[in-house]
C-alpha positions in Angstrom: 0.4 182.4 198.6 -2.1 185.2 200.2 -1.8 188.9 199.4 -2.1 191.7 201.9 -4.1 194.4 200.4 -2.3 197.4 201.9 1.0 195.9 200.1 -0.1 194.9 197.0 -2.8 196.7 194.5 -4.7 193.3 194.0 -6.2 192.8 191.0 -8.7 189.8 189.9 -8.7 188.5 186.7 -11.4 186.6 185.8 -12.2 183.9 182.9 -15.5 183.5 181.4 -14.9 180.8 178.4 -18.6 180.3 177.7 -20.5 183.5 178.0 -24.3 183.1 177.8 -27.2 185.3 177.8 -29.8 183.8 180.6 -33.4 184.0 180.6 -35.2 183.5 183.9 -38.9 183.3 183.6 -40.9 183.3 187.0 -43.8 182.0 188.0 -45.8 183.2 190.5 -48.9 180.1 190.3 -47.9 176.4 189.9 -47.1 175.5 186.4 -46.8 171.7 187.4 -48.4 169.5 184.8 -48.8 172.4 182.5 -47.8 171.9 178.8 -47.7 175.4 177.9 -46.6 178.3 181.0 -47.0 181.6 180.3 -44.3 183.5 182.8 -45.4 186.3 185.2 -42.0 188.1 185.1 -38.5 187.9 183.0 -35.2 188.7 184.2 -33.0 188.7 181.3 -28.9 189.3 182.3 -25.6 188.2 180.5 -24.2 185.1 182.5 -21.9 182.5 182.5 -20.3 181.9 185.7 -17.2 184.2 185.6 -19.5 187.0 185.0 -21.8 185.8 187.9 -18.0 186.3 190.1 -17.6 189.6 188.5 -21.5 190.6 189.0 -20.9 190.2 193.1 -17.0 191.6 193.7 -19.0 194.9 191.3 -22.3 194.8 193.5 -20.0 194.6 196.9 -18.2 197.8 195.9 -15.1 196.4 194.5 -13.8 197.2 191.4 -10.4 196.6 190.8 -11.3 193.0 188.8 -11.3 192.3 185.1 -13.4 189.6 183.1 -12.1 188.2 180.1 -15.3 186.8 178.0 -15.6 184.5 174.9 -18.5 185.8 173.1 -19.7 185.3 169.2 -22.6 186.5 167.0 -25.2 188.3 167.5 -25.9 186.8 171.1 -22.6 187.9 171.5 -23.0 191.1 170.8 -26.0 191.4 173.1 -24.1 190.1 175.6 -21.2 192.7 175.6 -23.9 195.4 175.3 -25.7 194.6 178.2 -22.1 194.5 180.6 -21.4 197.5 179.3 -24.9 198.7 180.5 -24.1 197.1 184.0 -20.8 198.9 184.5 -18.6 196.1 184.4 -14.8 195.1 183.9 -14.5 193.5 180.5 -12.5 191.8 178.2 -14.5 190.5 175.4 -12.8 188.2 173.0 -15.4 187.8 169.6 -15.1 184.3 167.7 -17.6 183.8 164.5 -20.1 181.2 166.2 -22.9 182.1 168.0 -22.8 182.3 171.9 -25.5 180.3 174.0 -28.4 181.3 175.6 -29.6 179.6 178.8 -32.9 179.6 180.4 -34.5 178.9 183.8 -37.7 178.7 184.7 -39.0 179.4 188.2 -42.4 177.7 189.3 -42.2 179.9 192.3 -45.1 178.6 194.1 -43.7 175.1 194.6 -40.0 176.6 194.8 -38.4 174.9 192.2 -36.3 175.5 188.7 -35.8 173.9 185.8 -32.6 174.8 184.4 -31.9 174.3 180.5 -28.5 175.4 179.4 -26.8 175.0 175.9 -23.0 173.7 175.0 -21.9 176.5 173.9 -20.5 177.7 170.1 -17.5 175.8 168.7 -14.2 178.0 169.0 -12.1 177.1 165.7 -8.2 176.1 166.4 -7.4 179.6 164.9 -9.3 181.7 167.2 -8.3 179.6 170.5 -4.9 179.9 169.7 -5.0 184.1 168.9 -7.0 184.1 172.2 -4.3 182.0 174.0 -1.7 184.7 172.9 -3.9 187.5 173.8 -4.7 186.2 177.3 -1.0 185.5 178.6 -0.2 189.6 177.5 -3.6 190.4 179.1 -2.6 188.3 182.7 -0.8 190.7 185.3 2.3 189.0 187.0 1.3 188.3 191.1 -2.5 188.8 190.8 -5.0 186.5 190.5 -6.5 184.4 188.0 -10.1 182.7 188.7 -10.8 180.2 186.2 -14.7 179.4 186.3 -17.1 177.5 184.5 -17.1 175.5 181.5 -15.6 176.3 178.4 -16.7 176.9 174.5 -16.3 173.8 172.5 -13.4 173.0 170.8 -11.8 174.2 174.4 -10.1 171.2 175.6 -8.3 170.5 179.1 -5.4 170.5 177.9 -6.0 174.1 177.2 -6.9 174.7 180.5 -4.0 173.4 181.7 -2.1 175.9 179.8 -3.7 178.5 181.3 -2.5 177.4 184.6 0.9 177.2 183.2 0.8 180.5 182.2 -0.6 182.0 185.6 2.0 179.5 187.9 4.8 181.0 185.8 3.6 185.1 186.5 3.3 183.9 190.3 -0.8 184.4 190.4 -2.9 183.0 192.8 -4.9 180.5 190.9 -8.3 179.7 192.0 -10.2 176.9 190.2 -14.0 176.4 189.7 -14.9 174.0 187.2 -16.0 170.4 186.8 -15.8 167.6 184.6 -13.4 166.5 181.8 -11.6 170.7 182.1 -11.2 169.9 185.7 -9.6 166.7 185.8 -7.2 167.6 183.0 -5.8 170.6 185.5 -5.8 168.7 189.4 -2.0 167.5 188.7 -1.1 171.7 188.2 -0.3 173.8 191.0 -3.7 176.0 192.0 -3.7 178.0 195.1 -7.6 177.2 195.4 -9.8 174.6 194.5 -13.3 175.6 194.9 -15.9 172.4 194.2 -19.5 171.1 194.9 -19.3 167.8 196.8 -21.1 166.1 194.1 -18.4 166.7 191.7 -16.0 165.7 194.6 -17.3 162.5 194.9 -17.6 161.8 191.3 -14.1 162.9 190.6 -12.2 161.1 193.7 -14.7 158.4 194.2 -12.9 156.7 191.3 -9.9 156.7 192.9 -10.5 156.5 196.7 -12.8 153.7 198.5 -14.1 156.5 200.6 -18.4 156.7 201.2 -17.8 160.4 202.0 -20.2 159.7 204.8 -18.0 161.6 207.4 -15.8 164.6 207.1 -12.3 162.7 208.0 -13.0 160.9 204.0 -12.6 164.5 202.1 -9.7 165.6 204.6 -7.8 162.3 203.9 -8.7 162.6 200.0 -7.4 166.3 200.4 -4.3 165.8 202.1 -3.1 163.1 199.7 -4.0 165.2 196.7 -1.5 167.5 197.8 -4.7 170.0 198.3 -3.4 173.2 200.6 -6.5 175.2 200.1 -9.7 173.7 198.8 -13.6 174.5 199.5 -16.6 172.1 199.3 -19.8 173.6 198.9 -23.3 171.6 199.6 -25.9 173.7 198.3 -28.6 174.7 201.3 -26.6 172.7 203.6 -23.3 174.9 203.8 -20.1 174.5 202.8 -16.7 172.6 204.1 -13.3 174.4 203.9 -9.5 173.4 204.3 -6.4 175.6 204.4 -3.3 174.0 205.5 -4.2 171.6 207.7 -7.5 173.4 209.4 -10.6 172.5 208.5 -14.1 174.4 209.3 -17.9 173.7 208.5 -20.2 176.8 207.3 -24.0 175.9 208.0 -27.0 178.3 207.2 -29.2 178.7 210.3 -32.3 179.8 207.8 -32.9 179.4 204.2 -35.0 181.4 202.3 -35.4 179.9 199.2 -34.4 177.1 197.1 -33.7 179.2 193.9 -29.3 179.3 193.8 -28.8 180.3 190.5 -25.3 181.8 190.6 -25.2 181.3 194.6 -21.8 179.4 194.2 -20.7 181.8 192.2 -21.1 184.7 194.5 -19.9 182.1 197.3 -16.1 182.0 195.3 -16.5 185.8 194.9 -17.3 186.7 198.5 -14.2 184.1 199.7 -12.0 186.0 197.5 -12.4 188.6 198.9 -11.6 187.6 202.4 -8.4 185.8 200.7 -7.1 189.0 199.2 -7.7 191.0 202.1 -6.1 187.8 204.1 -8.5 187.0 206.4 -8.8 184.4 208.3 -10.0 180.9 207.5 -13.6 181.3 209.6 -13.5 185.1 208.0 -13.7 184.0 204.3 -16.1 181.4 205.1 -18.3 183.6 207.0 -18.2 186.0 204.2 -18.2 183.4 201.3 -22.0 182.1 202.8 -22.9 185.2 203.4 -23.0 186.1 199.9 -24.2 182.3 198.8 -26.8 183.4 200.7 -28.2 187.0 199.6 -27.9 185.6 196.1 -31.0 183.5 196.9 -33.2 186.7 197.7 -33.4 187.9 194.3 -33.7 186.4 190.9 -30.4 186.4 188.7 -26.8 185.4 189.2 -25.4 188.0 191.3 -27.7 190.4 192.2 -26.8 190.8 196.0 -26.3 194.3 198.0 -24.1 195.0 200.6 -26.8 195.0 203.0 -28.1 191.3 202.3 -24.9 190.5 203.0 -23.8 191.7 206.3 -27.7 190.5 207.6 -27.0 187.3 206.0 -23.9 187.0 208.3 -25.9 186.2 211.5 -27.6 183.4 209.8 -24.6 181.3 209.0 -22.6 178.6 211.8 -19.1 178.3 211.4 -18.1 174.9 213.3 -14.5 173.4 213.6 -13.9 169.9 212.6 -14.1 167.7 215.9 -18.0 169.6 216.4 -18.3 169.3 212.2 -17.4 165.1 212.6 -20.1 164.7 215.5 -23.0 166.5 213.9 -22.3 165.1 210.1 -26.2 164.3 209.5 -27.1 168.0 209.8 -23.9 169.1 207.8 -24.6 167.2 204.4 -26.6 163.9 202.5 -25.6 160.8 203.4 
């Protein structure tokens, strides 16, 4: 199912079940082998990988999108403060336990980041089921519903899978970007997009298929007989695959800037979205989904691209069809 925009008023509804405040301390000088690291420069923003969606569609001028976030204590607070600060489309549902804060830290000279990110505050039976009620009342029939990242604890995939329910039965599009237990416990629902890191791929299907994933023809055939009509692979700085009934495409970056990605895959679902609800083609919400993978790398924090980045990103990235993708697999991902 695809919307046309100058049918329908499209509106994106967005689920953030683990809302974090994020730290990101940069350093300019090599840190390696230090025991203590004194940071040159904080960026401090409120995260979680819904919000990191919301963050881009806001920063690329569209606004009709809501995000629903689980937030708790005092972190909690600080987190809804600082989106109202940004400007953007909340829901924020409070629960008594104390949201998470993440942090990264950016040894710039050596272009690397260590990445240390918390569970997450337990969400009590009572609170997940007053949310659950709340949330199918908040959903709009024949929108769409992005499910992404992980979820508080106490959250289970079950759960999850009721939320699926609930958007199959007011006709959303359902896009899916999760990993782990939450996203096996949902695979057997109808989703209109599966959006998923070939790590996860591999470690989720490798179970179950006798596939090396050493060619692209292996996550076609694993696609096909999942019953997949719409799902996209990314690969970090190596690009991304995608396949929509039965046409598959490669998207390679020509130059990369930097290794830092925080949020890039986030801005990557929120840049394809947009090509889906505007129903673009298949190369045209690829092209458009790197493009903003891309510009997320030039500045520090989840989100934080400009128009601008993202249109001169556009000339960096290769889109290649299948038969071109299947002959040059070595430069496409790691063997």
């Amino acid at each position: 199912m695809y919307f046309r925009s100058e049918v329908f008023t499209i509106h994106i509804q967005i689920l953030n079940l683990n809302a974090s405040y994020d730290h990101t301390g940069i350093c300019y000088k090599s840190i390696a082998g230090q025991t203590v690291v004194r940071v040159d420069e904080v960026v401090a923003l409120a995260s979680g990988k819904g919000v990191d969606v919301a963050r881009t569609l806001h920063a690329l001028g569209f606004t009709n999108y809501t995000v629903s976030n689980v937030v708790g204590g005092k972190i909690g607070r600080l987190i809804e403060e600082e989106l109202q600060r940004e400007g953007l489309n909340c829901w924020n549902y409070h629960i008594a336990n104390e949201s998470r804060v993440n942090y990264a830290l950016v040894d710039a000279e050596r272009d690397c980041t260590l990445m240390i990110n918390e569970k997450g505050p337990l969400m009590s039976d009572a609170e997940k089921r007053q949310y659950l009620a709340e949330l199918s009342d908040w959903l709009r029939p024949e929108q769409v519903l992005v499910i992404a990242g992980s979820a508080t604890q106490g959250f289970t995939s079950e759960d999850l899978a009721d939320i699926v329910a609930m958007g199959n039965e007011k006709g959303m599009l359902v896009a899916v970007d999760t990993s782990g237990p939450l996203l096996s416990g949902i695979l057997d629902r109808p989703i209109d997009l599966l959006k998923i890191n070939h790590h996860e791929f591999k470690q989720h299907y490798g179970r179950k298929y006798d596939y090396t994933f050493d060619e692209p023809s292996h996550f076609v055939s694993v696609i096909e007989a999942e019953g997949l009509s719409h799902a996209v692979i990314t690969m970090g700085r190596r690009g991304a695959l995608a396949y929509r009934d039965g046409q598959m495409l490669a998207a390679e970056p020509m130059r990369v800037v930097s290794n830092y990605a925080i949020g890039s895959g986030d801005a990557f679902l929120a840049g394809y979205l947009l090509g889906m609800i505007n129903d673009e083609s298949l190369e045209e919400c690829l092209l458009r989904g790197m493009a903003c993978g891309m510009a997320n790398t030039l500045s520090y924090g989840p989100g934080r691209v400009t128009r601008y980045d993202v249109e001169e990103s556009k000339q960096y990235v290769a889109i290649k069809p299948y038969e071109r993708v299947q002959k040059e697999w070595a430069r496409v991902v790691d063997k």
